[in-house]
C-alpha positions, 0 to 999 in steps of 0.5 A, spaced: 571 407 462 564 404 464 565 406 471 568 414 470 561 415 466 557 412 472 561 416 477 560 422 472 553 421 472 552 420 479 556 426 480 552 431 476 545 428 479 548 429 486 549 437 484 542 437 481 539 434 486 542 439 491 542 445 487 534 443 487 533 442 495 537 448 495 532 452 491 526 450 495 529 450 502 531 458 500 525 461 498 524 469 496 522 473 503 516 475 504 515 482 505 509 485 508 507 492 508 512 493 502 509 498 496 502 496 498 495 498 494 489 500 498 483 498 493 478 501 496 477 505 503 471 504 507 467 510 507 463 512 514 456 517 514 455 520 508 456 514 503 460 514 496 458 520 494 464 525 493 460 531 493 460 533 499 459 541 501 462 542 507 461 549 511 466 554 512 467 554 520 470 561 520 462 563 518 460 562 525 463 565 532 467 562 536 463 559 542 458 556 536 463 551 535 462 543 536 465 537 535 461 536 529 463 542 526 471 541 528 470 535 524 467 538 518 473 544 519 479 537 519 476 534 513 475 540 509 482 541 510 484 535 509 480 535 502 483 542 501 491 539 502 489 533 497 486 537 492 493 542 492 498 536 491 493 533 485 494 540 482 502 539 483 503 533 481 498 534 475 502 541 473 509 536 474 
């Protein structure tokens, strides 16, 4: 009987061992780019300041039109297209 409960014994702890290598051999995949949160973007120019006023591009006639106010015109839209979708999503 005194060999039956060593086997017994040396059979778990085999199970055990093996279940523990396994465990550690088979660790959680790691996943880049999945749900990822920007805390902070940095911020070129005009600093932290988000009350930036920006001209209307329409204002001015067509050949007057530079680099720079193309740019100013692209933020503007973008800034007009977050602003809708805050308010969408605000409104449900």
């Amino acid at each position: 009987m005194k060999t039956f409960w060593t086997y017994l014994t040396t059979l778990f702890a085999g199970i055990i061992a093996g279940l523990l290598i396994f465990l550690k051999l088979d660790g959680p995949e790691t996943v880049i780019n999945d749900n990822t949160t920007i805390g902070k973007m940095k911020q070129r120019g005009q600093g932290n300041a988000a009350d930036v006023s920006i001209d209307h591009p329409g204002d001015q006639s067509a050949d007057e039109t530079s680099s720079q106010d193309r740019k100013e015109a692209r933020l503007l839209r973008r800034l007009t297209r977050i602003r809708e979708r805050r308010d969408k999503k605000e409104s449900g």
